[in-house]
C-alpha positions in Angstrom: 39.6 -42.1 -23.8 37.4 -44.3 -24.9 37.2 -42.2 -28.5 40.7 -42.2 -28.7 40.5 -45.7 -28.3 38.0 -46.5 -30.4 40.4 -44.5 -33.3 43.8 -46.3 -32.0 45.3 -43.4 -31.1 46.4 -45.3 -27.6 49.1 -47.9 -29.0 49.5 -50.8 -26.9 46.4 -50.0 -24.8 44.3 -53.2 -25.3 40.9 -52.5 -22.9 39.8 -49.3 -21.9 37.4 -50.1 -18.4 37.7 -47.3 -16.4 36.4 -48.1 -12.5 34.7 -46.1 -10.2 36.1 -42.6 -10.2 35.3 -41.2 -6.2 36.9 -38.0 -7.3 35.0 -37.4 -10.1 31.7 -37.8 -8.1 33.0 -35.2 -5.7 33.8 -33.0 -8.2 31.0 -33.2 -10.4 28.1 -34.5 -8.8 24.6 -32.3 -9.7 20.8 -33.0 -8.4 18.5 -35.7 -10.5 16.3 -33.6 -13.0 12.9 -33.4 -11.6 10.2 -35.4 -14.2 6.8 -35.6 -14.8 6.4 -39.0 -15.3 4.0 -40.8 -13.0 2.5 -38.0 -12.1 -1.4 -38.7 -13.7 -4.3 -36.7 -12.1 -6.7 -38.9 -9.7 -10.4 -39.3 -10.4 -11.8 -39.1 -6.8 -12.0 -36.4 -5.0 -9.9 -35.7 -2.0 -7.5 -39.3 -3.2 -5.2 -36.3 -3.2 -5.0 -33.1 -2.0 -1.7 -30.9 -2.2 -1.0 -28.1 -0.1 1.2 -25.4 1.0 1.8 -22.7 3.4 3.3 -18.7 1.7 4.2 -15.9 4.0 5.0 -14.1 5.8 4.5 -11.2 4.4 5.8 -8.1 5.7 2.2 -6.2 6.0 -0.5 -7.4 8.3 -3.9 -8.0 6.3 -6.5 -6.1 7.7 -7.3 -8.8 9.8 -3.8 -9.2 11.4 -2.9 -12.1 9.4 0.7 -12.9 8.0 0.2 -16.5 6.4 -2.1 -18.0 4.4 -2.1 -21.7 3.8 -3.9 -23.7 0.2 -5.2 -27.3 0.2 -5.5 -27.9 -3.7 -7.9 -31.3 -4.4 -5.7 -33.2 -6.9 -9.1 -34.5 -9.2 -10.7 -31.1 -9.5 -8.3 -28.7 -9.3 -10.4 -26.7 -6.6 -8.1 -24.6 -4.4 -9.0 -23.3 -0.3 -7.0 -20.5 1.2 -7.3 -19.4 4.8 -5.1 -16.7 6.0 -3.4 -17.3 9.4 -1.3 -15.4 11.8 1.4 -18.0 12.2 2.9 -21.2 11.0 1.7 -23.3 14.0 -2.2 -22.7 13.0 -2.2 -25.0 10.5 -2.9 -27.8 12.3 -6.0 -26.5 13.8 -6.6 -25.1 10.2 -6.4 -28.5 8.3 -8.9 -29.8 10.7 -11.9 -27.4 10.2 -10.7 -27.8 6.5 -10.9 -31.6 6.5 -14.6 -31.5 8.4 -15.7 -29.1 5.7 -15.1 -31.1 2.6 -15.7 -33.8 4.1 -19.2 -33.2 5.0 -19.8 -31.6 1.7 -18.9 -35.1 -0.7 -19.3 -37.7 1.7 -15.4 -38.6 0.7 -12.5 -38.9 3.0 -9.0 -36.9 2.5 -7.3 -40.1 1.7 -3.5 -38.8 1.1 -2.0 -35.4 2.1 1.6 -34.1 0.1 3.2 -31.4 1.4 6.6 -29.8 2.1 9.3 -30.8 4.5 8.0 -27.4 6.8 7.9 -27.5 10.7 3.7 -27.2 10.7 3.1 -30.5 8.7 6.1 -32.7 10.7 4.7 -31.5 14.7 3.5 -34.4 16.8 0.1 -33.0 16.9 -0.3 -33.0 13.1 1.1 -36.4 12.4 -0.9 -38.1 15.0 -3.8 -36.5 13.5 -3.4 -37.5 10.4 -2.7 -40.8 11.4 -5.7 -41.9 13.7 -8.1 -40.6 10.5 -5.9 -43.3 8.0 -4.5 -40.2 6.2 -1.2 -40.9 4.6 1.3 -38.1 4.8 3.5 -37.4 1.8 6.7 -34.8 2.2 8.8 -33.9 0.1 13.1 -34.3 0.8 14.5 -31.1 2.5 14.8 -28.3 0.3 13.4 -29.6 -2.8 10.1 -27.9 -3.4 10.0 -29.1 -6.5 8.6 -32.0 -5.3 5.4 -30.2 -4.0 5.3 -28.3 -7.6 1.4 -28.1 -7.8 0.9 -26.6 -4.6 3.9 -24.4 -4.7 3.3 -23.4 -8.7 -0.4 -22.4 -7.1 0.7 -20.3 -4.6 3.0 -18.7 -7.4 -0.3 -18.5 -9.5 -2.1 -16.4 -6.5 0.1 -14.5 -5.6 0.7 -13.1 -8.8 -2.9 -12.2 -9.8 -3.6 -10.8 -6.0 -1.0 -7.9 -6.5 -2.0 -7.5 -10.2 -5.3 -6.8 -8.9 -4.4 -4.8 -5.6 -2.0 -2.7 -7.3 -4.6 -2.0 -10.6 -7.1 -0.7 -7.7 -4.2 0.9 -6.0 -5.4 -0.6 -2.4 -3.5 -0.2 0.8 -0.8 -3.3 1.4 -3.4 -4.3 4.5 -5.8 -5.7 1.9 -3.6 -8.3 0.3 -5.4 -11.2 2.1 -8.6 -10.0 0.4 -6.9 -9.5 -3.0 -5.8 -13.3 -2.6 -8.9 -14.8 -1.2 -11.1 -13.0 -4.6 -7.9 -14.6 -6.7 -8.6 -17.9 -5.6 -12.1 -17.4 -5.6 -11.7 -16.7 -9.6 -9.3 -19.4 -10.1 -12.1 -21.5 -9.2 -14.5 -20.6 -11.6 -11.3 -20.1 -14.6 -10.6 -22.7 -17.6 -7.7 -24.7 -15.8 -5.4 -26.4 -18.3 -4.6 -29.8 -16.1 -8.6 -30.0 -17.0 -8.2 -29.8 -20.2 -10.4 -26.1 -20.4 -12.9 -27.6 -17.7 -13.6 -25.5 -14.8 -12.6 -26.5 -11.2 -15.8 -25.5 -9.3 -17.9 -27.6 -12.0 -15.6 -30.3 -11.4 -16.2 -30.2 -7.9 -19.8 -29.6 -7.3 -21.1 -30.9 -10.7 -22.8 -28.2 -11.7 -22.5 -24.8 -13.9 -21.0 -21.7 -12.2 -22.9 -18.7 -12.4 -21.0 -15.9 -13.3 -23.7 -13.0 -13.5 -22.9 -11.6 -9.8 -19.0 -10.9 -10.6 -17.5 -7.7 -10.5 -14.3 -5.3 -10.6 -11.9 -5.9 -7.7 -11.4 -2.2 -6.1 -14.3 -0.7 -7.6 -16.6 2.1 -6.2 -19.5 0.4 -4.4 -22.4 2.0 -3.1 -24.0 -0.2 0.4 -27.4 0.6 1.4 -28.2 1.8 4.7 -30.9 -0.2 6.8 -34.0 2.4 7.9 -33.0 0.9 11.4 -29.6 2.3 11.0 -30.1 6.0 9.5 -32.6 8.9 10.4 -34.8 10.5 7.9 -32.8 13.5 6.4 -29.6 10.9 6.2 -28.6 9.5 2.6 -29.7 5.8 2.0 -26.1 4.8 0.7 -22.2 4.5 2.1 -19.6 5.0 -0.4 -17.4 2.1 0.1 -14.5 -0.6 -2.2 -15.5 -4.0 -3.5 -13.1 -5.8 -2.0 -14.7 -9.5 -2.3 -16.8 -11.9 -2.3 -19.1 -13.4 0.8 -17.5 -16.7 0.3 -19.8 -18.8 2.9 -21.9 -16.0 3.5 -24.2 -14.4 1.5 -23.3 -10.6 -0.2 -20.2 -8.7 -0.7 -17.8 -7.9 1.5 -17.0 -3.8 1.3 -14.3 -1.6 2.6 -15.9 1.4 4.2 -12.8 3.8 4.0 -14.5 6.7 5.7 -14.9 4.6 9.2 -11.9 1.9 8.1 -14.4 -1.6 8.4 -15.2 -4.5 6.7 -18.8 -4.7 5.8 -20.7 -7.2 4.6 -24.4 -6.4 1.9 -26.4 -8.1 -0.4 -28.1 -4.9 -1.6 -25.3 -2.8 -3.6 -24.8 -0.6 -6.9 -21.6 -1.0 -8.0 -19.6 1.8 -10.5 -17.2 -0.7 -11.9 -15.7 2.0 -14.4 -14.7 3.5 -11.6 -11.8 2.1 -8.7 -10.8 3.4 -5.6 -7.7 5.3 -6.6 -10.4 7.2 -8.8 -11.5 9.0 -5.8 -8.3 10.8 -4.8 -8.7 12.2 -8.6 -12.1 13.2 -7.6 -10.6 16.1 -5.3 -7.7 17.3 -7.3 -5.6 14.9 -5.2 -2.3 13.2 -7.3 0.1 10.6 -5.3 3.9 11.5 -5.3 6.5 10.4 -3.6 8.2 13.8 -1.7 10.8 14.2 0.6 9.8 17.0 3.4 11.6 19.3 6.0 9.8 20.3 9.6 10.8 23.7 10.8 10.2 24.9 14.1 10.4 28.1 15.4 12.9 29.1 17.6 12.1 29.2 21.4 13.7 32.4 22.2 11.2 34.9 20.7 12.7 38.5 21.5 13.9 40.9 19.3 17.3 43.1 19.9 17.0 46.6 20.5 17.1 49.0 17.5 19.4 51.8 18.5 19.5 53.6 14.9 16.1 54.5 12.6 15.3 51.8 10.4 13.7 53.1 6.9 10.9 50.8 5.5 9.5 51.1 2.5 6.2 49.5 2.0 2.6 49.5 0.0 -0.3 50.6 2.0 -2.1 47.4 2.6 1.3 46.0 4.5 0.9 45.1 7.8 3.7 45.2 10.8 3.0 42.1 12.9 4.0 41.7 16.2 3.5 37.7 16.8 5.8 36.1 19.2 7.8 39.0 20.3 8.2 39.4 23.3 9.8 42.5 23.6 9.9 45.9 21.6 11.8 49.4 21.6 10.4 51.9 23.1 10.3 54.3 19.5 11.0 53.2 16.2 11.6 55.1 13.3 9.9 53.8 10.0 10.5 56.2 7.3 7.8 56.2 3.9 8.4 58.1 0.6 4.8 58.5 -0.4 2.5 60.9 1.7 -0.6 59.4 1.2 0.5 56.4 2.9 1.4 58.8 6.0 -1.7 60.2 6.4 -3.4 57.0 6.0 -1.5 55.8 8.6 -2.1 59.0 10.8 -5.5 60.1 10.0 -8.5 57.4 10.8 -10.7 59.9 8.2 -8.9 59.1 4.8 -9.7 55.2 5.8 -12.8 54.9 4.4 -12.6 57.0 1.7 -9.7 54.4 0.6 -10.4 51.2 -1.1 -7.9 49.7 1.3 -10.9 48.7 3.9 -8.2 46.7 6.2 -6.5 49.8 6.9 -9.0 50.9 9.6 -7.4 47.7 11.4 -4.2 48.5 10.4 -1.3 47.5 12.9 0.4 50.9 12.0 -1.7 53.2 13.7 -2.2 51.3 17.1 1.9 51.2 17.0 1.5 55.0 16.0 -0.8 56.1 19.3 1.5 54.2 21.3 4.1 55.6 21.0 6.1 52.9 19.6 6.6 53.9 15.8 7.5 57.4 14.6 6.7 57.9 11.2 8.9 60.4 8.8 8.8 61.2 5.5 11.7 60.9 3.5 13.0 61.9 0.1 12.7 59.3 -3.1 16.1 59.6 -3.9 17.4 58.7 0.0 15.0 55.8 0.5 17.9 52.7 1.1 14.5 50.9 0.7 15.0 51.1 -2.7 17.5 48.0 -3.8 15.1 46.1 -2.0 12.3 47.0 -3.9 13.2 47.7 -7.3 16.2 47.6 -10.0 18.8 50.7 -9.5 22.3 50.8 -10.7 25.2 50.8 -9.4 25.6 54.1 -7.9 22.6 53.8 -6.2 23.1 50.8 -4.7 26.4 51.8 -3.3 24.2 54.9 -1.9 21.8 53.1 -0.4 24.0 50.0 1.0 26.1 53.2 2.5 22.8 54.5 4.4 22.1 51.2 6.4 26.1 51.0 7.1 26.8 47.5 5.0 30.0 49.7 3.8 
């Protein structure tokens, strides 16, 4: 209107002053973009310190944790994770934390921003906080914008831990690991809010040494203490790099044949080689199939044969007997070739035959039994025939008469 106005295209309209407009606030009313401004990076250490709290995921780590919660130091970038089992350990958490650093700079967590979540507004936390002077900072409900470092870091983790577990093709159980050696190389990575410095140089004031890192996932052979091993045994355990010792000295392994975490300072790693490699080793290939179970039928007896059945067969087949559990007293089983009859018949011709199994052959205990009679019979009668090879027409109607299926 005020355009309109401004053309005088509204005769006799002197003032355009439009009031508040309540309906136009209910209908169009949108959030406050979320700046940057006043957001300048502190100078001391722990002024600051953001944090967060990602989960749950829907696998267990191989420590039976579904959490894990960061504490990001505002002046040097430097980020802590520690995986937890549920929201509530936090608290307990962000006290061993605080002792930590604490003790390690001789400076005191001055201010702590997090999210509007249930673990940072219990009365245990907040009275924490506020008998050390620590100022709380949370953010409005359901704006995690306003916790955007912290939450952008989580992002950041997150995304490189299943880069890397995937790459290595790990079990879902070792996601805690894969984030814990993500963080661990965040650390000691150019960070851009330091303008290409390094957040563990930041924080300890000194270089980082990066001689001792390796390929997440990779073959790692641990040796094997004298104390431990007898002296025939090998010297080494095949195990996964899986991390770093953190507070500890050594690596921390994944010993797949027993399924444990060790921990060993005195390891040869094949880094050109990961852990999916090994399935590769043994003609093993993952793919996804879909799979029936049979099972066999409980009622294991066969029904009486009352007319001759005619079989025709090589000489190395065997009759088996399994699960029946009962039998006619005589069976016919009718053969075209005589050779195989006296095979069958005569114990002498066995080993004069390259057929060896025959001397074990089912035939002839079934034979001295009583239970089989065999006949011979013509070539061109054997109804064995459309089972065994091509015939025409006329023969198949022949043979399909002889076992009555016309």
């Amino acid at each position: 209107m005020k355009i309109l106005h401004s053309k005088n295209a509204l005769p006799g309209m002197k003032n355009i002053q439009l009031d508040f407009c309540e309906g136009c606030v209910y209908g169009k009313q949108k959030r406050v973009s979320f700046r940057r401004d006043g957001k300048e990076k502190k100078i001391e250490r722990l002024e600051l310190v953001h944090t967060d709290v990602c989960g749950p995921t829907t696998v267990k780590s191989f420590g039976g944790n579904f959490y894990f919660v960061s504490f990001i130091d505002d002046a040097s970038r430097k980020t802590w994770i520690y995986a937890i089992k549920q929201k509530s350990d936090v608290y307990h958490t962000f006290k061993k934390w605080k002792a930590l650093v604490e003790n390690e700079t001789g400076n005191k967590v001055k201010c702590l921003k997090s999210d509007n979540g249930g673990e940072y507004r219990n009365g245990g936390f907040q009275e924490y906080c506020s008998n050390n002077g620590i100022r709380l900072i949370r953010t409005v409900k359901r704006t995690p914008q306003e916790n955007g470092l912290a939450e952008r870091m989580n992002r950041t983790i997150m995304e490189r831990a299943r880069c890397m577990r995937i790459h290595a093709d790990l079990p879902l159980q070792f996601w805690a690991a894969a984030v814990d050696t993500a963080v661990y190389l965040i650390n000691r990575s150019p960070a851009s809010a330091l303008h290409g410095g390094i957040p563990e140089e930041e924080w300890l004031g000194k270089p980082v040494n990066y001689s001792f890192l390796k390929v997440f996932g990779c073959i790692a052979y641990a040796h094997i203490d004298k104390e431990e091993r007898k002296k025939l045994d090998s010297k080494s355990q095949k195990c996964v790099f899986i991390g770093y010792g953190g507070d500890e000295y050594g690596y921390r392994l994944w010993d797949y044949e027993h399924n444990k975490i060790i921990r060993s300072r005195d390891v040869i790693f094949d880094e050109s080689r990961l852990y999916k490699h090994r399935l590769q080793e043994h003609g093993i290939e993952k793919e996804n199939k879909e799979y029936m179970e049979l099972d066999e039928p409980e009622d294991g007896q066969v029904p009486r044969i009352e007319k001759p059945a005619d079989l025709d067969e090589t000489t190395d087949t065997e009759i088996r007997a399994g699960d029946q559990q009962q039998m006619p007293e005589t069976l016919n089983l009718r053969r075209s070739s005589r050779s195989a009859i006296h095979l069958a018949k005569n114990s002498a011709f066995h080993s004069r035959t390259k057929h060896i199994q025959l001397r074990y052959h089912f035939i002839r205990s079934l034979l001295e039994d009583g239970q089989l009679n065999l006949e011979k019979i013509e070539g061109n009668k054997n109804p064995a025939d459309m089972l065994t090879k091509v015939v025409d027409r006329q023969k198949l109607s022949l043979c399909s008469t002889l076992i009555s299926l016309r």
